[in-house]
C-alpha positions as CSV (number, residue, x, y, z in Angstrom):
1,X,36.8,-100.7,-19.4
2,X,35.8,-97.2,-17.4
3,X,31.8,-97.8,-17.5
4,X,33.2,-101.8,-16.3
5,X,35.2,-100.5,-13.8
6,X,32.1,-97.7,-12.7
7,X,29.5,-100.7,-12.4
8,X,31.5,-102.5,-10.3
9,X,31.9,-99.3,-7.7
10,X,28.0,-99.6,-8.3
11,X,27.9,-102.6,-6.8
12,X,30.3,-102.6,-4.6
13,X,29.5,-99.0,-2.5
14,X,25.9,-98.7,-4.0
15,X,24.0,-96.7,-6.5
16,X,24.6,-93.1,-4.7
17,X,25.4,-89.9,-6.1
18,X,28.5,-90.0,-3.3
19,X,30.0,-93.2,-5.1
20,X,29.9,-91.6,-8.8
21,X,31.0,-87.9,-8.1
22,X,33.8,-89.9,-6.2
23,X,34.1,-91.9,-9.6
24,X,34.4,-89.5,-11.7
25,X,38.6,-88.7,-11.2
26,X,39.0,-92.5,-12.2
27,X,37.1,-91.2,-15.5
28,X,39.5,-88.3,-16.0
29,X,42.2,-91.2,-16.2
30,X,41.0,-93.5,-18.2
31,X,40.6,-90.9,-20.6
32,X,44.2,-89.3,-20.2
33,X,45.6,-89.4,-23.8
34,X,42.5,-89.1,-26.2
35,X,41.9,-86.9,-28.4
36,X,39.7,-84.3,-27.7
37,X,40.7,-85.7,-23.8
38,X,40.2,-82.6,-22.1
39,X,36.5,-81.6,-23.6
40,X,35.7,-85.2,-22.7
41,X,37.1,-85.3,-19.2
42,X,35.0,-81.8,-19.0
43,X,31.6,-83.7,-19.4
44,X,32.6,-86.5,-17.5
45,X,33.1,-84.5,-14.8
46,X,30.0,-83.2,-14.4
47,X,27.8,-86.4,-14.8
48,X,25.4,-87.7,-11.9
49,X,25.1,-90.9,-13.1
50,X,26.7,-94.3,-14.5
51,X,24.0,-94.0,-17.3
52,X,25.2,-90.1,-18.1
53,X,29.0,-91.7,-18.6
54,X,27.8,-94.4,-20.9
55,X,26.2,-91.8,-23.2
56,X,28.7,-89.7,-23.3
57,X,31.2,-92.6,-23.9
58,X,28.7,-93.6,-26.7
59,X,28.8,-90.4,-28.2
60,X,32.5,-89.7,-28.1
61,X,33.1,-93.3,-29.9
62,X,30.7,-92.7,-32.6
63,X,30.0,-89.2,-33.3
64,X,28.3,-89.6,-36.4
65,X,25.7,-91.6,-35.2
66,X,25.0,-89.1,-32.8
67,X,25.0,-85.9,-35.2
68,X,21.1,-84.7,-35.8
């Protein structure tokens, strides 16, 4: 639902660096509550892009498949 809800600010405002650092404190919410919330919301924080979300979304969600 986050990366949903960041593609449509995409759209919406455009593919700017403005638009996702302002994005990113609707991340911290929709993580409020996981585990490991606060070492998430850390990275999330600091991403500069949609694509940097999704992969860290993708890695949270299935850290095995993401162990080398």
């Amino acid at each position: 639902m986050a990366l949903q809800h960041a593609r449509l600010a995409l759209e919406l405002q455009g593919d700017t660096r403005q638009t996702v650092i302002e994005f990113r404190k609707h991340l911290g919410w929709y993580t409020k509550g996981l585990h490991g919330a606060s070492d998430l919301r850390q990275r999330l924080f600091q991403i500069e892009s949609v694509a940097e979300a999704e992969a860290i979304f993708l890695e949270y969600l299935d850290p095995v498949a993401h162990v080398a």
